[in-house]
C-alpha positions as CSV (number, residue, x, y, z in Angstrom):
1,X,13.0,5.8,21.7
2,X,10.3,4.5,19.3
3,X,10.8,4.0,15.6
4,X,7.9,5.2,13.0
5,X,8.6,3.7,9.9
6,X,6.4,6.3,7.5
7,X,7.3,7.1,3.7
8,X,3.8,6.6,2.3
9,X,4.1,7.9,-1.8
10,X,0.9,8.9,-4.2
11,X,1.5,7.8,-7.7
12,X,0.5,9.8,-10.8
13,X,0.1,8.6,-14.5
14,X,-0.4,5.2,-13.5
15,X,-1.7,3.9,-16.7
16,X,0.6,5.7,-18.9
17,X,3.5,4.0,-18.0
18,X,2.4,0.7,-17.7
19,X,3.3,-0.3,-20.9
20,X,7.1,0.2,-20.2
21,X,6.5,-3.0,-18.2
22,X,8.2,-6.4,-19.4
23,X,7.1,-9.8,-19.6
24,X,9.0,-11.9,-17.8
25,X,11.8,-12.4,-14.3
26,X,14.3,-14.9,-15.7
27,X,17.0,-14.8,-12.8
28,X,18.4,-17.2,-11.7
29,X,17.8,-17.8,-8.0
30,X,20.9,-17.5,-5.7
31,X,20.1,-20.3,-3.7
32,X,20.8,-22.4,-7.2
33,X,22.6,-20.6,-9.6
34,X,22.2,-23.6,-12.3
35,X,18.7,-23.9,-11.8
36,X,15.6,-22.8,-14.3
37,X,15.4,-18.7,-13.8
38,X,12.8,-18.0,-10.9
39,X,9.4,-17.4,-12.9
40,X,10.4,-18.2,-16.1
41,X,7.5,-20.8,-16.8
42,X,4.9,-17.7,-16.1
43,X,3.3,-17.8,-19.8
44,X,0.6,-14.7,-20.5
45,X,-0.9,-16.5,-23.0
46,X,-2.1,-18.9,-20.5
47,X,-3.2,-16.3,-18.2
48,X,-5.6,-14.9,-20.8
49,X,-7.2,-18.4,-21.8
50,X,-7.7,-19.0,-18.1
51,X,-8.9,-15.4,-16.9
52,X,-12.5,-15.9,-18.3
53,X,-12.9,-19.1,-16.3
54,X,-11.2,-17.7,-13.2
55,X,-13.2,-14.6,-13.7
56,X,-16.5,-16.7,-13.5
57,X,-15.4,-18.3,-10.1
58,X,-14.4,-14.9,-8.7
59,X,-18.0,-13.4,-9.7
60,X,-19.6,-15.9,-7.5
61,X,-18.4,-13.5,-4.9
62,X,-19.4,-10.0,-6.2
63,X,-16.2,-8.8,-6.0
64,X,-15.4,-5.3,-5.7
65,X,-11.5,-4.2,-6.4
66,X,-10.4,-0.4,-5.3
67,X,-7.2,1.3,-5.5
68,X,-5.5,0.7,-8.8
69,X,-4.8,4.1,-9.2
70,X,-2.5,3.9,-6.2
71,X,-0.6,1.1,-7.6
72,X,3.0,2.2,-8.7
73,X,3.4,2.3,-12.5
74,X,6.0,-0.5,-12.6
75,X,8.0,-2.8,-10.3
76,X,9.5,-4.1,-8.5
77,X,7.0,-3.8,-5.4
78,X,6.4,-6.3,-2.8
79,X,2.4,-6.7,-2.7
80,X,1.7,-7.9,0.7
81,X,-1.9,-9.3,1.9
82,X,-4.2,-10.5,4.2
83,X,-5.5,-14.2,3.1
84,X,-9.1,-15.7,4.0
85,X,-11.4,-18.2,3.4
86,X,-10.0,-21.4,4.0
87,X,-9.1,-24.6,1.7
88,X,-10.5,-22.3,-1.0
89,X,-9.3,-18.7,-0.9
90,X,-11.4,-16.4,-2.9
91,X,-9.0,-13.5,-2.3
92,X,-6.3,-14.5,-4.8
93,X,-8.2,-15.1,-7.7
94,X,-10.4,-11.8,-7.6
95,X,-6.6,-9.6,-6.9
96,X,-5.1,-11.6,-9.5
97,X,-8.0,-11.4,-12.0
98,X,-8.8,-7.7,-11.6
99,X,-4.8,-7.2,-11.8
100,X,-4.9,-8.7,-15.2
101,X,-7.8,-6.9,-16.6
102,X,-6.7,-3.6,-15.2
103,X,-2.7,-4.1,-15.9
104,X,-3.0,-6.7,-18.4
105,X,-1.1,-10.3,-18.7
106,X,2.1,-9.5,-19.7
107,X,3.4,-7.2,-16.9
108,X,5.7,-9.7,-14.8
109,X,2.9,-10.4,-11.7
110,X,4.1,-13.6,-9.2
111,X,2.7,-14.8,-6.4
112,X,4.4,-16.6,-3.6
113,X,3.2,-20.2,-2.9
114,X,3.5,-23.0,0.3
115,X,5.9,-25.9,-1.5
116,X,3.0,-28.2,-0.7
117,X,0.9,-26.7,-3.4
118,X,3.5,-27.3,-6.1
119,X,3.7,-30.9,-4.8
120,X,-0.2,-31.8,-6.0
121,X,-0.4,-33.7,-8.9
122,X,-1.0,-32.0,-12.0
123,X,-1.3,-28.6,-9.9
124,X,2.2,-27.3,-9.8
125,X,2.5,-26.7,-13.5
126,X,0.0,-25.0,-14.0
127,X,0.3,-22.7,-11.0
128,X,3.7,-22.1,-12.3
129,X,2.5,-21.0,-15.9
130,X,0.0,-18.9,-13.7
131,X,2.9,-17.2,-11.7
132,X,3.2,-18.9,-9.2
133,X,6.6,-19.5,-7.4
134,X,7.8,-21.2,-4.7
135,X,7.8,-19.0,-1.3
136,X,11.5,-18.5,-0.4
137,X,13.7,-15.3,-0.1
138,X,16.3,-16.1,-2.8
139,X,12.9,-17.0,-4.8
140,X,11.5,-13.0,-3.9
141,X,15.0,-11.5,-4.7
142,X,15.6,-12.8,-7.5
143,X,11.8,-11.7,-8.7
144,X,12.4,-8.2,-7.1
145,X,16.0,-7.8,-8.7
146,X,14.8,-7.8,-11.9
147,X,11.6,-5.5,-11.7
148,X,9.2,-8.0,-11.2
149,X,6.0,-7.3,-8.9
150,X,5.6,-10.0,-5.9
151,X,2.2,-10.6,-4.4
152,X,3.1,-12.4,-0.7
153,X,0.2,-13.4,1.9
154,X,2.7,-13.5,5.1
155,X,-0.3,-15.2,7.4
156,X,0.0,-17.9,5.5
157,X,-2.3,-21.3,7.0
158,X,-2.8,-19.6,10.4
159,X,-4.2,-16.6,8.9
160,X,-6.6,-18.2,5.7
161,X,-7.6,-20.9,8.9
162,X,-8.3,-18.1,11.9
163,X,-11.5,-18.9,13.5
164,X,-14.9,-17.0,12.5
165,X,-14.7,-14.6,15.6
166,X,-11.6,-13.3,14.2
167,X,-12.4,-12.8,10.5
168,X,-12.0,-9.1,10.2
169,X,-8.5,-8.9,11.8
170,X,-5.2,-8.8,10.3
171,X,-2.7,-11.6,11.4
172,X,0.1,-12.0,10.0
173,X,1.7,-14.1,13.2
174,X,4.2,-12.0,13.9
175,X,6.0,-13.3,10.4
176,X,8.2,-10.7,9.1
177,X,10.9,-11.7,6.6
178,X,8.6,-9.8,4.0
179,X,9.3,-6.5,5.9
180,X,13.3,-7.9,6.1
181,X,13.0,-8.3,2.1
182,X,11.6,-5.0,1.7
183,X,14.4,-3.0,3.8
184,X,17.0,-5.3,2.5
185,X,16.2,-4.6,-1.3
186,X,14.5,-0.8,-0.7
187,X,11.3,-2.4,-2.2
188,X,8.5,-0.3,-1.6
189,X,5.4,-2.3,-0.8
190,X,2.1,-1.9,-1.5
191,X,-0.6,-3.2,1.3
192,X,-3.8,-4.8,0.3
193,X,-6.8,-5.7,2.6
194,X,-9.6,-7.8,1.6
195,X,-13.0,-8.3,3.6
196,X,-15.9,-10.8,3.1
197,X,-13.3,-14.0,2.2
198,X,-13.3,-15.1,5.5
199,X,-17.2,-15.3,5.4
200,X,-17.3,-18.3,2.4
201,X,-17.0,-20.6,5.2
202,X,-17.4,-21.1,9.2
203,X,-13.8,-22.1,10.7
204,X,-14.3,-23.0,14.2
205,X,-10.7,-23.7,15.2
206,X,-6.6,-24.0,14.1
207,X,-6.1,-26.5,15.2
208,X,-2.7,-25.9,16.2
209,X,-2.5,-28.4,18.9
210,X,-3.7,-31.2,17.1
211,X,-1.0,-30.1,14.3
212,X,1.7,-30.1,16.9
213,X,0.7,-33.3,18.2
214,X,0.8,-34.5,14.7
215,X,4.5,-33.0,13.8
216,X,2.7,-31.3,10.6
217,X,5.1,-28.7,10.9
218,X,8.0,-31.1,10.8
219,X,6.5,-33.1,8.2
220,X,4.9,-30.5,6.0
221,X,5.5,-26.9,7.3
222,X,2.0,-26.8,8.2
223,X,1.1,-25.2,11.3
224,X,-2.6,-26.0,11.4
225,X,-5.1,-28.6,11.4
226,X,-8.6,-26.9,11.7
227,X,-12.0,-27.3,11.6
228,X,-14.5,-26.0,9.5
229,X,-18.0,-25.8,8.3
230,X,-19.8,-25.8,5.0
231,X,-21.8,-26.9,2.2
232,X,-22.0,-30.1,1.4
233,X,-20.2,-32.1,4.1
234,X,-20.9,-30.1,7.4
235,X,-18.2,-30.3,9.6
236,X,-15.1,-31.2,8.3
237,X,-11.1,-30.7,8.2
238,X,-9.6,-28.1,6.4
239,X,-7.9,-30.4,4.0
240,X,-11.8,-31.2,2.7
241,X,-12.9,-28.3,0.3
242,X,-16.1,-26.8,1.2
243,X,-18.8,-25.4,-1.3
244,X,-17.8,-21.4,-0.1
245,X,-21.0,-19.3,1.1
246,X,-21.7,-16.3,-1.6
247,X,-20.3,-13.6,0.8
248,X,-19.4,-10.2,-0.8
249,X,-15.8,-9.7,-1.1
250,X,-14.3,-5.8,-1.1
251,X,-10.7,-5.9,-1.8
252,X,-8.6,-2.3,-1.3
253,X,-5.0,-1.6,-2.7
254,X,-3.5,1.2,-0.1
255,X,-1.1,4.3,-0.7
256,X,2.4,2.4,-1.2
257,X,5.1,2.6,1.6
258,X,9.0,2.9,0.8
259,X,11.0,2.7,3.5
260,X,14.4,2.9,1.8
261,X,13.7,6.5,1.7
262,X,14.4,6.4,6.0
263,X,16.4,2.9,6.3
264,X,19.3,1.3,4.2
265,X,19.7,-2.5,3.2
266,X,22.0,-2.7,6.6
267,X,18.3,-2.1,8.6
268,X,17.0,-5.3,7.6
269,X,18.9,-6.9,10.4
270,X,17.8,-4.4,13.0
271,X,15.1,-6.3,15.0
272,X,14.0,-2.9,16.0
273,X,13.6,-1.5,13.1
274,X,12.1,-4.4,11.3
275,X,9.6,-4.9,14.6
276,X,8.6,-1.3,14.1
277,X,8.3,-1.3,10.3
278,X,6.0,-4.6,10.7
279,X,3.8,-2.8,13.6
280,X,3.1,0.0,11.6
281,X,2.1,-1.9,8.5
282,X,-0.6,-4.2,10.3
283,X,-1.8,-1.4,12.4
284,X,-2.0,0.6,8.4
285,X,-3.7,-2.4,7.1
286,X,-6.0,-3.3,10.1
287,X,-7.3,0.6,9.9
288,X,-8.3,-0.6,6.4
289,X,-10.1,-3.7,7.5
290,X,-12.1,-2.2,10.5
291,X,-13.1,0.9,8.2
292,X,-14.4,-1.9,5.2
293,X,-15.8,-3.5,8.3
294,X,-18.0,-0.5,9.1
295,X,-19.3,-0.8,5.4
296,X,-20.8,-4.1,6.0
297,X,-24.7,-4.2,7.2
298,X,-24.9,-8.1,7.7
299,X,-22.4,-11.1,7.4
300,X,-21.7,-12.7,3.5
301,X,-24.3,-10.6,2.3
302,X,-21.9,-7.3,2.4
């Protein structure tokens, strides 16, 4: 017998109780109960000096941000994502930066992160004070247990590397411990889709051969090794940033979907039922993506 995982809420007086949001997570991850609290380097002062500069990058792409009135009041939610565009993801930094204008700084906002991205130098800090936090579940709980709002991109490298033929499809490689968070801590989660990211460069393959041959996954997590191509270099690895095309980028925030309202915490080790859930969220999302595809006349220019 099939499973539908439905429970799709609208939300009302959105803006009106936004300010009963707080600042800040600061728990402590289970994983390491005497380590720093998860998130508490996120400083909105920070955010607000570096929003004008971020908002300047993100205009490049003549962004276009829908949906905030579906967004539940206040957390915890798990926001869950497609990702695009290659060594240099637009999609983040226009969510994030229409997030901040429309919610404001303070309310507790985090974004899951690879570990290899806190490991540049002199990057990790500051994606911290951005909000950034390492991608791990005790990392999420710990976020989610204390009201915070979790942004998560489950494709991860395969998806922001999926070749140019395949740049208005959600894939998420069959990843679902986001949909096992979600059950397990009746987090409802609110789907976003973004189109035109994928179009600020040309990626011709994964690579995932050559990253196998190379043990990247052993050595780095890394599933990929691809190919791309773009301004100035030409054709180049995807370690190699690109000068991204000016393609338009549409992002949509979709009705929310609780599914502690059909399944308890226990679900979240039902394969069944966490297959399902995950099936009906990418089909949800992909709807999204081929209707935003429809609105697009020609390629980058929207």
């Amino acid at each position: 017998m099939a499973i539908r995982c439905g429970g799709v809420n609208q939300n009302e007086g959105v803006r009106a109780a936004r300010s009963a949001t707080r600042g800040g997570v600061g728990t402590r991850s289970a994983a390491d109960p005497g380590s720093e609290p998860v998130g508490s380097a996120r400083d909105p002062e920070f955010l607000r000096r570096a929003r004008p500069w971020l908002e300047r990058f993100a205009s490049y792409f003549r962004p276009e941000v829908r949906g905030f009135d579906r967004v539940p009041p206040t957390g915890p939610m798990l926001v869950v994502g497609n990702h695009s565009g290659g060594q240099l993801p637009p999609d983040v930094p226009i969510l994030l930066t229409a997030w901040w204008r429309e919610r404001g700084e303070d309310e507790p906002l985090y974004t899951m992160m690879h570990s290899i991205m806190f490991a540049l130098p002199a990057v990790g800090s500051y994606l911290s004070r951005g909000g950034a936090v390492e991608a791990g579940q005790s990392n999420a709980e710990a976020i989610l247990a204390d009201g915070g709002i979790l942004m998560d991109f489950p494709g991860g490298d395969r998806e922001v590397f999926r070749p140019w033929s395949e740049r208005n499809r959600i894939d998420f490689g069959g990843h679902m411990g986001f949909i096992r968070l979600a059950l397990r801590t009746g987090t409802p989660v609110v789907p976003v889709v973004s189109i035109g990211a994928h179009e600020s460069l040309i990626v011709l393959t994964r690579g995932e051969g050559i990253a196998r041959r190379l043990r990247l996954d052993k050595l780095f997590r890394v599933s990929v090794m691809p190919l791309v191509v773009g301004p100035p270099f030409g054709l180049v690895p995807g370690g190699i940033p690109t000068f991204p095309l000016p393609a338009k980028v549409t992002v949509e925030l979709l009705d929310p979907v609780d599914w502690s309202e059909q399944f308890g915490p226990e679900s979240a080790d039902d394969e069944q039922v966490v297959r399902a859930c995950y099936d009906e969220l990418v089909e949800r999302m992909q709807a999204a993506m081929d209707r935003l595809a429809a609105e697009r006349r020609y390629p980058i220019l929207g």
